[in-house]
N, C-alpha and C positions, 0 to 999 in steps of 0.2 A: 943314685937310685932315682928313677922316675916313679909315678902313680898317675894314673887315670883316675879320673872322678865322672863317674854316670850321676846324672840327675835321671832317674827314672817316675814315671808317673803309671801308674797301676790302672787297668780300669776299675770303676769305682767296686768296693768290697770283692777287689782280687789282690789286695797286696801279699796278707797271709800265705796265697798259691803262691805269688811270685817270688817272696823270699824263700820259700820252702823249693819252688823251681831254682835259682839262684844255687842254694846250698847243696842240693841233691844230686842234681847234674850241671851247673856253673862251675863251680868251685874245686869237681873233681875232675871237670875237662882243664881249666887251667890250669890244676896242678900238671898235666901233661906238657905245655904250654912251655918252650926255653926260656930261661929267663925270668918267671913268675915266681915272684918269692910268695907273696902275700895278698888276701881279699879281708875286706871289710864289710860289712853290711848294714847300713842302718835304715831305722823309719822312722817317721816325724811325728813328733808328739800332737802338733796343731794340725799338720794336712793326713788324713790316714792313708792314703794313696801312693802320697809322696817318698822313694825310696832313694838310698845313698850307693852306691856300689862303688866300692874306694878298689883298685889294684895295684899294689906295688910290684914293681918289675924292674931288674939288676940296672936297664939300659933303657934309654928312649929307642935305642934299634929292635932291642928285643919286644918292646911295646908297642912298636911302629910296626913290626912283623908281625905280631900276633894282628893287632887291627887289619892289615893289609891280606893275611891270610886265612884267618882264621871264626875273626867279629860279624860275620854275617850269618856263621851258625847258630852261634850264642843268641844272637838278634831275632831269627827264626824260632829256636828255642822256647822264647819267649813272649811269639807272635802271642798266642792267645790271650793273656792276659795285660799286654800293655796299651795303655791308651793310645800313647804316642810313641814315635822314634826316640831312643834316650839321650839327651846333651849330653856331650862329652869334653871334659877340660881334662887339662893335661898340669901336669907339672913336677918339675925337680923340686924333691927330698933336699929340704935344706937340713934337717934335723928328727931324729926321733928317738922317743925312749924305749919303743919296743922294739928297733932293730938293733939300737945301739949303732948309728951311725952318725959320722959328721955332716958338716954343711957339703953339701956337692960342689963340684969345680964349677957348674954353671951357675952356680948362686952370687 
């Protein structure tokens, strides 16, 4: 299992729109998405602005594909409300208790 982690920054007193963007139409275009198992969504208790957008996905190809074809709509999507472009980290699932899966072969 791979996951992407966006660091997203909201412009100021637009996060509420953004997760509510996020959930509304993010999360039901990536369920269309091969390879998307799972979204997360979180906001920071200290920065109000500051938002988490976690995506599990089966494969780093199927992750690599959705970015390569897909993340600039999502991006778009969410012109209006974001400050900035969102960082993106990557990383192999070495464990979790909500997938019920092992450490990955790349770990």
């Amino acid at each position: 299992m791979f996951t992407r982690v966006l660091e997203i920054t909201s412009k100021p007193g637009k996060a509420a729109e953004l997760t509510r963007t996020i959930e509304n139409k993010v999360i039901p275009f990536l369920k269309t998405q091969p390879g998307f198992m799972d979204g997360v969504t979180m906001f920071s208790d200290m920065n109000p602005n500051l938002i988490l957008a976690i995506s599990f996905w089966k494969s780093k190809d199927d992750a690599e594909r959705y970015h390569q074809e897909q993340y600039q709509l999502v991006t778009e999507a969410l012109s209006q409300v974001l400050e900035s472009a969102p960082t993106i980290h990557t990383f192999f699932v070495a464990n979790s208790t909500m997938h019920n899966i092992a450490a990955s072969k790349a770990a």
